[in-house]
Each structure stands twice: as structure tokens, then as C-alpha cells.
C-alpha positions as CSV (number, residue, x, y, z in Angstrom):
1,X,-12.9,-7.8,3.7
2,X,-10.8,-5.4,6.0
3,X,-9.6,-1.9,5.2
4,X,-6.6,0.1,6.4
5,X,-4.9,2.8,6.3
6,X,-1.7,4.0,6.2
7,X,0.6,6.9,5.9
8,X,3.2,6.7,3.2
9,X,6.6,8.8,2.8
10,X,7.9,9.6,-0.2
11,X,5.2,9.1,-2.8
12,X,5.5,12.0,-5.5
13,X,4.0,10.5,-8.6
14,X,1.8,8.6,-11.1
15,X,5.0,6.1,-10.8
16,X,4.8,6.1,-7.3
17,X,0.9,5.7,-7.7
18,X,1.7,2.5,-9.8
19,X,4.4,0.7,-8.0
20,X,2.7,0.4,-4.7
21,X,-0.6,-0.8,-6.1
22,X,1.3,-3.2,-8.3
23,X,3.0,-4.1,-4.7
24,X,-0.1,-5.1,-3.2
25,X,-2.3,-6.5,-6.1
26,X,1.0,-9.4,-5.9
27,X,0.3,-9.9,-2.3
28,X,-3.6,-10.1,-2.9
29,X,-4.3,-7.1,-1.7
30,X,-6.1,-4.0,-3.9
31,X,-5.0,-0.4,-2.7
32,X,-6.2,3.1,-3.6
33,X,-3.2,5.9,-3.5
34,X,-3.9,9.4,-2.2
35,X,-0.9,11.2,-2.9
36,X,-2.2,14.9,-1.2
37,X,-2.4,13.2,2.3
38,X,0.5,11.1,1.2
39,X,-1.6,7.5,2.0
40,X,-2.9,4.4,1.1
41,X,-6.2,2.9,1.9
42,X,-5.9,-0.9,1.1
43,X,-8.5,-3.7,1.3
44,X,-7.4,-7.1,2.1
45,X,-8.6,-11.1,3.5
46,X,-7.4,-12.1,6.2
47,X,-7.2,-15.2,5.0
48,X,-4.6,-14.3,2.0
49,X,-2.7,-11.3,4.0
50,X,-2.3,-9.3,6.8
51,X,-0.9,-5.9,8.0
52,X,2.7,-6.5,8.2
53,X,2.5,-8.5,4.9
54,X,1.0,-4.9,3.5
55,X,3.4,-2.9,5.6
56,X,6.7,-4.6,4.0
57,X,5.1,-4.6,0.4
58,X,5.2,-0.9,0.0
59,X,8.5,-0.5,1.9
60,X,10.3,-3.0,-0.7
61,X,9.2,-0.4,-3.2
62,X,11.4,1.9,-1.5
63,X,8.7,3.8,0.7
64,X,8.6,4.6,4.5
65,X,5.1,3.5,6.2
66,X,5.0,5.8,9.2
């Protein structure tokens, strides 16, 4: 199991909260949403996903990875 973590823009909300672990429970992924440091720590395979897989996941759901 790996972990990352990234920084998100634009997260606000509970909504926000819910859409991008939705996004990554579909990719196989789980995720756990801090929105005071505005990021995401997300635990993953390898063998199911990787980083850019993660990366484009949250950004379809409207949010900036920086």
C-alpha cells in the first residue's frame, strides 16, 4: 500500500469532502480530506492505480492539484 499527499485548491466543503473521495474510491483508491490544510492523503496499489491516475481524479471534479 502507498500513501501520498497532495495539495488541493478549491475545496470549501462537506461536498467537496464527498466528491473527491467518491473520485478516488472509483479509481480504487481510498482518500482522507483535510480541508484546513486544503489536502488529501490518499492510499493506493500500485497495481490498480498510480499518481497521475489520482492526480486527474480530483481535477475532473473540478479541483486544482498544486
Amino acid at each position: 500500500m502507498q500513501t501520498i499527499t497532495l495539495k488541493v485548491e478549491g475545496m470549501s466543503c462537506n461536498h467537496c469532502v464527498n466528491s473527491i473521495e467518491g473520485a478516488l474510491k472509483n479509481i480504487g483508491a481510498t482518500g482522507k480530506v483535510d480541508l484546513a490544510a486544503k489536502s488529501v492523503q490518499v492510499q493506493y496499489e500500485e497495481s490498480k492505480t498510480n499518481p497521475d491516475t489520482i492526480k486527474a481524479a480530483i481535477e475532473d471534479q473540478g479541483y486544482d492539484v498544486v
